[in-house]
N, CA, C and O atoms as a Maestro MAE file, in Angstrom:
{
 s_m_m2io_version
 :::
 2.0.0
}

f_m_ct {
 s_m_title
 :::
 protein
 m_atom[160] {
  # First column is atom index #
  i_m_mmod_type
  r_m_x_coord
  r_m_y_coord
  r_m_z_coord
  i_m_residue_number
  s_m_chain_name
  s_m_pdb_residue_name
  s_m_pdb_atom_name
  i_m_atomic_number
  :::
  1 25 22.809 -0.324 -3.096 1 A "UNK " " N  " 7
  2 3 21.793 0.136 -2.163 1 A "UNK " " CA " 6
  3 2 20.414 -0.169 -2.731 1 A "UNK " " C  " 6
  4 15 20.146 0.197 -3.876 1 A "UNK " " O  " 8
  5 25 19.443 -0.885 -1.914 2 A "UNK " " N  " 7
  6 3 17.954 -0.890 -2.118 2 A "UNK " " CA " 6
  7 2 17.473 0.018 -2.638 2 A "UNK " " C  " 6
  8 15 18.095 1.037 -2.334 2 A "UNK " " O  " 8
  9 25 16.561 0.232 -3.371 3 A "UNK " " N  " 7
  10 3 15.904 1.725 -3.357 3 A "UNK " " CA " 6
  11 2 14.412 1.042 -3.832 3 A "UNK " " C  " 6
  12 15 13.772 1.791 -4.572 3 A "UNK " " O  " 8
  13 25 13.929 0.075 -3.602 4 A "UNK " " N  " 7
  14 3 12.552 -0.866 -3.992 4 A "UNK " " CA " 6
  15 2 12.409 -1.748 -2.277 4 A "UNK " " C  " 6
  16 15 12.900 -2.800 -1.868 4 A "UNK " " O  " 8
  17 25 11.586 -0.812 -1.687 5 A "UNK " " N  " 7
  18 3 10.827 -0.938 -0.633 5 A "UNK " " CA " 6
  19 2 9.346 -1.885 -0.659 5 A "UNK " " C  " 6
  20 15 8.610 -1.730 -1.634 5 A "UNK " " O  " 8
  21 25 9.071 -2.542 0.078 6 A "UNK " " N  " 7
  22 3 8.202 -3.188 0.393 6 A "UNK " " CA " 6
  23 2 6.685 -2.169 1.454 6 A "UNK " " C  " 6
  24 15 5.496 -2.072 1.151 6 A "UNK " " O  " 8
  25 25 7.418 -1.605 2.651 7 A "UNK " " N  " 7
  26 3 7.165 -0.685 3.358 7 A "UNK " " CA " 6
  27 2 7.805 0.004 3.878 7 A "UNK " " C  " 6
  28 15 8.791 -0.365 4.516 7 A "UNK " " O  " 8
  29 25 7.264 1.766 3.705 8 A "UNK " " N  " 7
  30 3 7.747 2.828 3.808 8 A "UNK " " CA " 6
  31 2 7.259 3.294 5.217 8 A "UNK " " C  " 6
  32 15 6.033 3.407 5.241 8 A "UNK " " O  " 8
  33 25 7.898 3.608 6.443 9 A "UNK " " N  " 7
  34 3 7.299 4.212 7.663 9 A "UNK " " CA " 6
  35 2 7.889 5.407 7.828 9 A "UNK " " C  " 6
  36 15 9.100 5.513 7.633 9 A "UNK " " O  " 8
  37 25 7.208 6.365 8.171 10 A "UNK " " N  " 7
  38 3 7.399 7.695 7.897 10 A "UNK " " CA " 6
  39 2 6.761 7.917 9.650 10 A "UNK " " C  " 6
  40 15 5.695 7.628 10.193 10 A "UNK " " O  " 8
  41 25 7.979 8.541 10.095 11 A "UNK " " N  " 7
  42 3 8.333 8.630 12.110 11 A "UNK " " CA " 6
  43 2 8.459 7.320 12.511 11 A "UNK " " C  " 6
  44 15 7.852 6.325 12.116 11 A "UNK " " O  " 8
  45 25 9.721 7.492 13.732 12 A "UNK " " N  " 7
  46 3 9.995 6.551 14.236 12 A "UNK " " CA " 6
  47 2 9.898 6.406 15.646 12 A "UNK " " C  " 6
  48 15 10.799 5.817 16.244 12 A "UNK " " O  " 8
  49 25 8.859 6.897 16.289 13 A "UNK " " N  " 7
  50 3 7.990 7.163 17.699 13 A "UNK " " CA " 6
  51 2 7.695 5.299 17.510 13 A "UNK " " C  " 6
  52 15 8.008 4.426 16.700 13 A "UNK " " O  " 8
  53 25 7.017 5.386 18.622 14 A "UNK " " N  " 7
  54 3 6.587 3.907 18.804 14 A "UNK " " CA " 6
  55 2 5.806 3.279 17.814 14 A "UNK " " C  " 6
  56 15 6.116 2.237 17.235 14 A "UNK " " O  " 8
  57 25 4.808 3.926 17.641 15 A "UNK " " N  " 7
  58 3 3.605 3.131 16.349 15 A "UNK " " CA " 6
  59 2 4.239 3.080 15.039 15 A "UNK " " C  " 6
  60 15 3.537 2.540 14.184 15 A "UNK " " O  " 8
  61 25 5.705 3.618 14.541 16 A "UNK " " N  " 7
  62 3 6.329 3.574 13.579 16 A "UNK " " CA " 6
  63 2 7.368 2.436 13.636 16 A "UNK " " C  " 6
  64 15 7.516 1.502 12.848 16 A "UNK " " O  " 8
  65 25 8.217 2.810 15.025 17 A "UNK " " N  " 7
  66 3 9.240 1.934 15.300 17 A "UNK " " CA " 6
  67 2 8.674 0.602 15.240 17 A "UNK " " C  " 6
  68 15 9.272 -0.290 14.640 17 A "UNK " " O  " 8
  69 25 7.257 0.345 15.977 18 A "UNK " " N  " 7
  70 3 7.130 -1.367 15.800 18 A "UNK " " CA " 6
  71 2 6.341 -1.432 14.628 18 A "UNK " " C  " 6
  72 15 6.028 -2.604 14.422 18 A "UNK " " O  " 8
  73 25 5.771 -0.460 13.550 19 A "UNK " " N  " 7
  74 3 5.385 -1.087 12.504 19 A "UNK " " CA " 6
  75 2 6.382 -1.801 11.746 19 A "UNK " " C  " 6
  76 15 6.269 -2.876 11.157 19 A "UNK " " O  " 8
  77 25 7.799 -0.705 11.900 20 A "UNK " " N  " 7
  78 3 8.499 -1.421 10.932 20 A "UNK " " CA " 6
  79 2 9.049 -2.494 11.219 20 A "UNK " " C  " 6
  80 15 9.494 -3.239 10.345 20 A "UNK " " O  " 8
  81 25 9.135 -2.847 12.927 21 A "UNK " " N  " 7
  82 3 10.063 -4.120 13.010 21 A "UNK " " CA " 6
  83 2 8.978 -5.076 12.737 21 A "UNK " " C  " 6
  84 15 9.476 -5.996 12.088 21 A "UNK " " O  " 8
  85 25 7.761 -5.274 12.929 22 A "UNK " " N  " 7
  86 3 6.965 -6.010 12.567 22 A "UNK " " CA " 6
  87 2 6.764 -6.433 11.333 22 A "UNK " " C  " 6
  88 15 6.357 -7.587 11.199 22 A "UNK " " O  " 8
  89 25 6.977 -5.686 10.260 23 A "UNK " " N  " 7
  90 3 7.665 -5.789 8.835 23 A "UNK " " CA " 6
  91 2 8.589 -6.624 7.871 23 A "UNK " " C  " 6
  92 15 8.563 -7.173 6.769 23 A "UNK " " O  " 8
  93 25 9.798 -6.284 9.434 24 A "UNK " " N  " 7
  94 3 10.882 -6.707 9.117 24 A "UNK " " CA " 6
  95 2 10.946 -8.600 9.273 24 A "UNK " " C  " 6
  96 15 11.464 -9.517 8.635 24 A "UNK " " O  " 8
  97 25 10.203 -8.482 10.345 25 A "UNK " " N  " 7
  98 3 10.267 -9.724 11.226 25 A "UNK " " CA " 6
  99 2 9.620 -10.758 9.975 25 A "UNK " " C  " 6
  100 15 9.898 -11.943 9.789 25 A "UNK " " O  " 8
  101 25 8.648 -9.871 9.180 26 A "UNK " " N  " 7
  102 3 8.055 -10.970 8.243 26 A "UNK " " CA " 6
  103 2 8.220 -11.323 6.825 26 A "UNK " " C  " 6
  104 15 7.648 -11.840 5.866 26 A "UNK " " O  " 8
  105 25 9.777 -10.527 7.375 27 A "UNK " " N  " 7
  106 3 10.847 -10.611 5.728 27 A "UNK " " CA " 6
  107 2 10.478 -9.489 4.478 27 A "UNK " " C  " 6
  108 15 10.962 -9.463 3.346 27 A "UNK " " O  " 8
  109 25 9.434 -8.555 5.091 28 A "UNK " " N  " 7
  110 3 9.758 -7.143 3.953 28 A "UNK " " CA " 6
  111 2 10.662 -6.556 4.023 28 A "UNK " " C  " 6
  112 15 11.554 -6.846 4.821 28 A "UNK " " O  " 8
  113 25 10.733 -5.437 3.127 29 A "UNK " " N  " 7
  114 3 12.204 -4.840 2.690 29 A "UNK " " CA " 6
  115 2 11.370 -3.487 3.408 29 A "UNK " " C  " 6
  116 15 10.546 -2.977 2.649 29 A "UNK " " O  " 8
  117 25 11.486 -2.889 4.703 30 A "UNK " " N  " 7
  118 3 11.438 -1.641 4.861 30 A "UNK " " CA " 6
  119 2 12.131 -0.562 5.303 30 A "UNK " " C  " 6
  120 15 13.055 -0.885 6.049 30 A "UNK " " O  " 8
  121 25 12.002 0.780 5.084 31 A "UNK " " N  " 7
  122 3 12.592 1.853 4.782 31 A "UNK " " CA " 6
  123 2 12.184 2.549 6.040 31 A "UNK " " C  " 6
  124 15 11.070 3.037 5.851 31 A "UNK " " O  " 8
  125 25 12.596 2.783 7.173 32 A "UNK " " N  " 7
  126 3 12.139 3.715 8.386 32 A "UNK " " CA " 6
  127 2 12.891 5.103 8.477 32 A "UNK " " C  " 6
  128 15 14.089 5.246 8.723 32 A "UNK " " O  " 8
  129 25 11.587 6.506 8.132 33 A "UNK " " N  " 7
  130 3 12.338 7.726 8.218 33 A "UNK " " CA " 6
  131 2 11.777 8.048 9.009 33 A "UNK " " C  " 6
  132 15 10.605 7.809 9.297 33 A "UNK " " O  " 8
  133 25 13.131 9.132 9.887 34 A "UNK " " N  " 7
  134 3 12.963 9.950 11.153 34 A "UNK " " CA " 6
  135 2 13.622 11.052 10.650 34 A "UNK " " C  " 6
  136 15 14.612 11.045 9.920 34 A "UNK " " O  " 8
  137 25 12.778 12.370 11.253 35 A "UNK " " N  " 7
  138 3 13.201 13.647 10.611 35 A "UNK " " CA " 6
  139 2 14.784 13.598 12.160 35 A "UNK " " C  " 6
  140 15 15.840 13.964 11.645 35 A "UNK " " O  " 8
  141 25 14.914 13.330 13.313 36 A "UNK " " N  " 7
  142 3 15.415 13.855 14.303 36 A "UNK " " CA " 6
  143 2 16.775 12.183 14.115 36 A "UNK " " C  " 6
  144 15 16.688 11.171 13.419 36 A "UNK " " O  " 8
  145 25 17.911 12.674 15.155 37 A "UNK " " N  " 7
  146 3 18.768 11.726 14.981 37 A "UNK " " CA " 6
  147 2 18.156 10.362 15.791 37 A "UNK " " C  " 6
  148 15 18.443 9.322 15.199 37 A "UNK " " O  " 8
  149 25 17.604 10.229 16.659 38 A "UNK " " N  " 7
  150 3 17.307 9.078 17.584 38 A "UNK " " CA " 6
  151 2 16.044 8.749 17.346 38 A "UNK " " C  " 6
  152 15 15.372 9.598 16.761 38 A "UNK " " O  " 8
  153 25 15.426 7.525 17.707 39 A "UNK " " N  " 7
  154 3 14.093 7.171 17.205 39 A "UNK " " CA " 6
  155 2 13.381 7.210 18.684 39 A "UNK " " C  " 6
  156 15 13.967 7.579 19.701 39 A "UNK " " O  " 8
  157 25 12.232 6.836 18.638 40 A "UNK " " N  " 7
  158 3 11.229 6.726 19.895 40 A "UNK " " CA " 6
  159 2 11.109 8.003 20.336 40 A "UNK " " C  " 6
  160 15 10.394 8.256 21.306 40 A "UNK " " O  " 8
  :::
 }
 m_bond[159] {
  # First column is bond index #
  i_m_from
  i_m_to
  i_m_order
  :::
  1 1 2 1
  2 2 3 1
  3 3 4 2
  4 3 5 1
  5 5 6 1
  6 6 7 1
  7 7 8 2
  8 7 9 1
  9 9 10 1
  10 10 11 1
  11 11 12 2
  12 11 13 1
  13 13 14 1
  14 14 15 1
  15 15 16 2
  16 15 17 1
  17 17 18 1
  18 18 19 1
  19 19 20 2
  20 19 21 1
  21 21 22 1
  22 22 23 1
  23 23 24 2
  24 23 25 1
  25 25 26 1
  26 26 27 1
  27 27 28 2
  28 27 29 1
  29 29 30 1
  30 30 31 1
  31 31 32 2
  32 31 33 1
  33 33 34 1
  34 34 35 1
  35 35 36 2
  36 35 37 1
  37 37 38 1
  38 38 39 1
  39 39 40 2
  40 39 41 1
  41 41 42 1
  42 42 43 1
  43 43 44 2
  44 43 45 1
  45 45 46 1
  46 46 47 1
  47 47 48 2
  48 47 49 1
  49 49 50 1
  50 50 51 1
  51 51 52 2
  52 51 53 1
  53 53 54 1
  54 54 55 1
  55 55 56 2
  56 55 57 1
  57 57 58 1
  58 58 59 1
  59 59 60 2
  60 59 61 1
  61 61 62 1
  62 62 63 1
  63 63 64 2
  64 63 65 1
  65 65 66 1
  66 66 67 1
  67 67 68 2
  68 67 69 1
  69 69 70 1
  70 70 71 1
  71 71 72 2
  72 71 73 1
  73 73 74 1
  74 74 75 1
  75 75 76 2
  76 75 77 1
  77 77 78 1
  78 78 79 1
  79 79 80 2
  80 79 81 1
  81 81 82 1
  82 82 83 1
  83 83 84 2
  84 83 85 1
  85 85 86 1
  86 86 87 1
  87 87 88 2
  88 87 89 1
  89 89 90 1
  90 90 91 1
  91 91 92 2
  92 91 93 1
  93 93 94 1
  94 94 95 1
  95 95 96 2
  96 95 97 1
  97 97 98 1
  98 98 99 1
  99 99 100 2
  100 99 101 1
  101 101 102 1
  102 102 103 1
  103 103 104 2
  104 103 105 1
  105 105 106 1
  106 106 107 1
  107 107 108 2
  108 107 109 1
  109 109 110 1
  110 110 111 1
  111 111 112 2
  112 111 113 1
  113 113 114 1
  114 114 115 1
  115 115 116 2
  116 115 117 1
  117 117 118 1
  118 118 119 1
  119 119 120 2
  120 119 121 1
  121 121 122 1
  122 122 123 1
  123 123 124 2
  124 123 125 1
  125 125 126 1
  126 126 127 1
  127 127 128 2
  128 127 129 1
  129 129 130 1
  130 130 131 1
  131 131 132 2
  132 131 133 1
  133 133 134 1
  134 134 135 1
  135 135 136 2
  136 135 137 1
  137 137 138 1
  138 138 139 1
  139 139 140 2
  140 139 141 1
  141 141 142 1
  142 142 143 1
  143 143 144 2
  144 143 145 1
  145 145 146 1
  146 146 147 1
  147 147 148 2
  148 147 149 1
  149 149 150 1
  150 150 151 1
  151 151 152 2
  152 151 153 1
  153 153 154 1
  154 154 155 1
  155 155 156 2
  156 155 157 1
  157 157 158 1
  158 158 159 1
  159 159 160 2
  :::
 }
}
């Protein structure tokens, strides 16, 4: 398991959810936490 993050997003509401895919998309390693089971 990873545990060396690139970016950390903390909520996964919209301005979280697309920070991190935007992230992802540009090949960082990020970590998306949501306190609740479902995101948005």
């Amino acid at each position: 398991m990873n545990t060396n993050y690139d970016v950390i997003v903390i909520g996964a509401g919209p301005g979280g959810s697309m920070a991190a895919r935007t992230a992802a998309e540009k090949g960082l390693d990020v970590l998306l936490v949501e306190k609740r089971q479902e995101i948005g």
